[in-house]
VOROLO-666873 format. One line per field, with one value per residue: residue number from 1; residue in one letter; x, y, z of N, C-alpha, C, O in turn. Coordinates in steps of 0.1 Angstrom, whole numbers. Atoms other than C-alpha are relative to their C-alpha. Layout:
# VOROLO-666873
torvex: c(NUM  ...)
nupa: c(A  ...)
n_px: c(X  ...)
n_py: c(Y  ...)
n_pz: c(Z  ...)
ca_px: c(X  ...)
ca_py: c(Y  ...)
ca_pz: c(Z  ...)
c_px: c(X  ...)
c_py: c(Y  ...)
c_pz: c(Z  ...)
o_px: c(X  ...)
o_py: c(Y  ...)
o_pz: c(Z  ...)
This chain:
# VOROLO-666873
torvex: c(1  2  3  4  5  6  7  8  9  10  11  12  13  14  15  16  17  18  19  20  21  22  23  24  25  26  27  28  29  30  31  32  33  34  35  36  37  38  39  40  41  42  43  44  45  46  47  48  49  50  51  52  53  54  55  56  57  58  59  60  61  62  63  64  65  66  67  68  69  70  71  72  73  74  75  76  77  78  79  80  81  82  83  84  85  86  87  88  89  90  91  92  93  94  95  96  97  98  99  100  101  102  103  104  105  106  107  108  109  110  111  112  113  114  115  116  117  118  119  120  121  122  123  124  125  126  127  128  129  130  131  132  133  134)
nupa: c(X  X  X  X  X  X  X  X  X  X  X  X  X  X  X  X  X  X  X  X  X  X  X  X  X  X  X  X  X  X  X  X  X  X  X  X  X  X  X  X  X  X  X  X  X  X  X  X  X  X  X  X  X  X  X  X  X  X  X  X  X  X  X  X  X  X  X  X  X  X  X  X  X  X  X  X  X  X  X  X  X  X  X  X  X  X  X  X  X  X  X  X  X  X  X  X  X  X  X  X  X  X  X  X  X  X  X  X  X  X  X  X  X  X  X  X  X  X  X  X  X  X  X  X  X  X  X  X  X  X  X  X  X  X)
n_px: c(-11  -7  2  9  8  18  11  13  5  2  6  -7  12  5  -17  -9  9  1  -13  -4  11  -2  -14  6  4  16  9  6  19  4  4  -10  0  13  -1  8  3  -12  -2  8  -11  -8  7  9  -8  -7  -9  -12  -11  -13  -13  -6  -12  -2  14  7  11  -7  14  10  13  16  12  9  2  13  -8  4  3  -6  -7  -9  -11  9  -6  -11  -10  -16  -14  -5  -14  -3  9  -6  -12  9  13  15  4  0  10  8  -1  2  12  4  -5  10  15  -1  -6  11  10  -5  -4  8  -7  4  -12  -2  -9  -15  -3  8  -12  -7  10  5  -13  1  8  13  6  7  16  9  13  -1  6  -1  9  -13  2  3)
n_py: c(3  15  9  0  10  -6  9  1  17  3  -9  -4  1  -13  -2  -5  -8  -12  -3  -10  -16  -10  -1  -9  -10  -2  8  -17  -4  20  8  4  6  12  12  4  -5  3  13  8  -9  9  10  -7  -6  15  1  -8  0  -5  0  5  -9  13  7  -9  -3  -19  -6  7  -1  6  -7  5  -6  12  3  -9  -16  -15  3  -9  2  -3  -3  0  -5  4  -1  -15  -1  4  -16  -9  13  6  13  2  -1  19  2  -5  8  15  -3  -5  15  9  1  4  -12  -6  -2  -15  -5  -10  -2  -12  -9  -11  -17  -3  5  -1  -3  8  11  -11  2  16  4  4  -14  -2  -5  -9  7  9  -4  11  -3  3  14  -1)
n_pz: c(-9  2  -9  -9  14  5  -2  1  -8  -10  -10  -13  -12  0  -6  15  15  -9  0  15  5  -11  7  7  -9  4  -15  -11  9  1  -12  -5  -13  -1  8  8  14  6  7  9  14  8  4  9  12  11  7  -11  4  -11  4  -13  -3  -9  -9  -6  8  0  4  -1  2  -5  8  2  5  3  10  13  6  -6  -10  -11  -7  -14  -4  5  -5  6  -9  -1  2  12  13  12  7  9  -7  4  16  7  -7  9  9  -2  -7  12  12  -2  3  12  8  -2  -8  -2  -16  -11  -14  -11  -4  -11  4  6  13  11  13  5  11  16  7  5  15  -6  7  -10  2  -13  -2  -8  -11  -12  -11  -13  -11  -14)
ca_px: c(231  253  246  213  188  146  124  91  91  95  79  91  74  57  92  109  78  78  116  121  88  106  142  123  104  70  58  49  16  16  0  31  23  -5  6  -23  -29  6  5  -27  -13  12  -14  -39  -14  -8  23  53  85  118  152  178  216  232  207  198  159  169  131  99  69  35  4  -24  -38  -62  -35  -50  -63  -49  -26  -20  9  -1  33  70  97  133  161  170  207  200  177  186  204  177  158  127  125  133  111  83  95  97  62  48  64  46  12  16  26  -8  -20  -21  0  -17  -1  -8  22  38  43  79  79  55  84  99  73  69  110  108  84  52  22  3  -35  -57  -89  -83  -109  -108  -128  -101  -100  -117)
ca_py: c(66  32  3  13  -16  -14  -43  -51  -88  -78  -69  -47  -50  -19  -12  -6  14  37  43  56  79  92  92  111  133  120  105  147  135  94  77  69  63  38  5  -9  17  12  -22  -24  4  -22  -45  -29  -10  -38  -20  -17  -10  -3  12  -8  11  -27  -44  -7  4  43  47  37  36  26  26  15  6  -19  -23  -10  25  47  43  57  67  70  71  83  85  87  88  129  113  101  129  143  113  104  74  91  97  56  49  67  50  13  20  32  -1  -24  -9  -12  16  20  29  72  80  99  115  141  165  174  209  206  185  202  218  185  165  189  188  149  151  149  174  191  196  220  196  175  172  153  145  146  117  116)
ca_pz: c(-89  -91  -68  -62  -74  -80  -68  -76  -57  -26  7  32  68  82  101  69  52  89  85  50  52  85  65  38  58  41  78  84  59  67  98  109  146  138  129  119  92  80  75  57  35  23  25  -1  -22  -52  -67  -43  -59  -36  -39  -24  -12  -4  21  30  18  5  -9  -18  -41  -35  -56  -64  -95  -120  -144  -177  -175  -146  -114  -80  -69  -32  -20  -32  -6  -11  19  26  19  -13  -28  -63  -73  -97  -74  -74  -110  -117  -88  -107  -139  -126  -108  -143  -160  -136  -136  -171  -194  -204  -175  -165  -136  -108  -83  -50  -48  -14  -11  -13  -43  -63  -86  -87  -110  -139  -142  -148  -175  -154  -166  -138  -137  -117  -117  -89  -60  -28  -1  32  57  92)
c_px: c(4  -3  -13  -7  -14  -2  -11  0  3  -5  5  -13  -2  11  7  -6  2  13  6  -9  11  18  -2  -9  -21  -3  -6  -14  0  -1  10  2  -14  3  -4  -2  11  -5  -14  1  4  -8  -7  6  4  11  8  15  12  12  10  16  5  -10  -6  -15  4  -18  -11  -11  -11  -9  -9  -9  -11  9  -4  -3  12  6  5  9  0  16  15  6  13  11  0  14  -1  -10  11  10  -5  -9  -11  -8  0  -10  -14  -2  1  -16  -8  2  -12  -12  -6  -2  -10  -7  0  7  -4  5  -3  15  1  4  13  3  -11  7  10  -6  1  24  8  -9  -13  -9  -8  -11  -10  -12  -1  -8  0  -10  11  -10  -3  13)
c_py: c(-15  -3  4  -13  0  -16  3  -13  0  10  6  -2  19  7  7  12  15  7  4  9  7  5  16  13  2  -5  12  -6  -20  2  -10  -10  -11  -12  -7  6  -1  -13  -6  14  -3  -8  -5  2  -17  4  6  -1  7  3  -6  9  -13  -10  15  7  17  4  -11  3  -7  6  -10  -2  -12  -2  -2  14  10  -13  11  4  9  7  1  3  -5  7  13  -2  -5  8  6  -8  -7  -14  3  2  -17  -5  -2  -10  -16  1  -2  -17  -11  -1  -3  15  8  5  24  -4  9  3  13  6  4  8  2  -5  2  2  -10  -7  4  -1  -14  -5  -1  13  0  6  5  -11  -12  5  -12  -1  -7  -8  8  2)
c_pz: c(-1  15  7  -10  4  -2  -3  7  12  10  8  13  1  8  -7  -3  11  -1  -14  -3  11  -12  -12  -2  -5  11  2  -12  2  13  6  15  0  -10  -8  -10  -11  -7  -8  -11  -9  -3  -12  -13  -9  -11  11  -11  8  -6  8  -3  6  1  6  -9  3  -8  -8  -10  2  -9  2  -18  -10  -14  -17  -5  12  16  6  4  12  11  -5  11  -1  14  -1  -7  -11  -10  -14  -5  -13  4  -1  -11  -7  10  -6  -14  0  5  -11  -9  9  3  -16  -9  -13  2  2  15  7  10  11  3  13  -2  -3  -10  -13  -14  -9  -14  -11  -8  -1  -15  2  -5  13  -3  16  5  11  15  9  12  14  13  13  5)
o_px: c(-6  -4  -14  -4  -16  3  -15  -12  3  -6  11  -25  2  11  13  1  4  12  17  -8  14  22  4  -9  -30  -14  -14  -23  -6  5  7  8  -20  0  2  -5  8  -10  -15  -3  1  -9  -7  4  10  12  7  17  12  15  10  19  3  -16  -16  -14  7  -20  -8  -16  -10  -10  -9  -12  -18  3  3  0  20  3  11  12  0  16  19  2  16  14  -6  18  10  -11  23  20  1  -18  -19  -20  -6  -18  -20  -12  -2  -21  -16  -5  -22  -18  -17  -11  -8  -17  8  3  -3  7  -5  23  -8  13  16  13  -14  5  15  1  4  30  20  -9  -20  -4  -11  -12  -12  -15  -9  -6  -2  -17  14  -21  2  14)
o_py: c(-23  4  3  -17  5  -23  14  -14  -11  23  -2  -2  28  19  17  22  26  19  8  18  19  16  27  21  10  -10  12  2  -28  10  -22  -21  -15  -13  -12  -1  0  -14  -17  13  1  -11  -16  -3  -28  -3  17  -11  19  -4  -3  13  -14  -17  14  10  23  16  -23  14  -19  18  -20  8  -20  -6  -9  20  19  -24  21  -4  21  16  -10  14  -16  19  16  7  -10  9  10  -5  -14  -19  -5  1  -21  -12  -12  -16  -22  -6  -12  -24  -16  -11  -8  23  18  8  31  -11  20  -5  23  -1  12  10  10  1  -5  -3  -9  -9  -4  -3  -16  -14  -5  24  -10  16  2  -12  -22  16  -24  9  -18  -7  20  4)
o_pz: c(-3  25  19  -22  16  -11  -2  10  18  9  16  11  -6  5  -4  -6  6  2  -14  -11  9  -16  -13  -12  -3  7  11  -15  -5  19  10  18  10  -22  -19  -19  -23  -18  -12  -22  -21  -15  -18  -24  -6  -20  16  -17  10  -16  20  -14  18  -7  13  -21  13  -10  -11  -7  5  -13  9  -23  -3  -24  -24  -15  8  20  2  13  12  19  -7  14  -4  15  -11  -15  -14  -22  -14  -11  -21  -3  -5  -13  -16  4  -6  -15  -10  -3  -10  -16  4  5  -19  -7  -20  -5  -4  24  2  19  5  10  17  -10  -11  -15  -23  -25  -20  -24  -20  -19  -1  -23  -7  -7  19  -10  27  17  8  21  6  16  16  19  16  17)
């Protein structure tokens, strides 16, 4: 989509980060109503990359990652009104560039976007095991 533009240098507050998961409808799996966990979210995560629409934030990634072998990607949200524009596929791809393009990309599919990944070019693997949060 034109006039969108992809930061890496800047921070949004936890304001911003609560208002594009809710835009996006990822807040139904984020700790939305607890500030403190938000903001040490941003805090922790050491790859944020943003879409900006103007001065408007239309989406979001978040990772985590050690910048040689493998990288999180903890969090993708993208605006409802800007979905399918292609933001969360460059999102993805700027994300990927500043962990460094050696690293693997890792990511936890929400149920609604499980279909999405695989038709970007992403490979999906059964072997994934978790131990779920208190």
């Amino acid at each position: 989509m034109k006039n969108i533009s992809y930061r890496s240098d800047v921070k949004i507050s936890p304001d911003q980060f609560i208002d594009v998961l809710k835009r996006s409808t990822l807040d139904e799996r984020r700790p939305v109503n607890s500030i403190e966990r938000i903001t040490k979210m941003l805090e922790y995560g050491n790859v944020l990359v943003t879409a900006w629409h103007n001065k408007k934030l239309v989406g979001v990634s978040r990772a985590l990652t050690d910048f040689s072998f493998c990288c999180y990607l903890s969090d993708l949200a993208v605006d409802q009104d800007y979905q399918k524009k292609g933001i969360g596929k460059r999102l993805i791809d700027e994300t990927h560039k500043v962990s460094g393009e050696l690293t693997t990309l890792i990511l936890l599919a929400a149920p609604a976007a499980v279909n999405y990944y695989p038709k970007i070019g992403m490979e999906q693997f059964k072997d994934c095991f978790i131990f779920r949060r208190k």
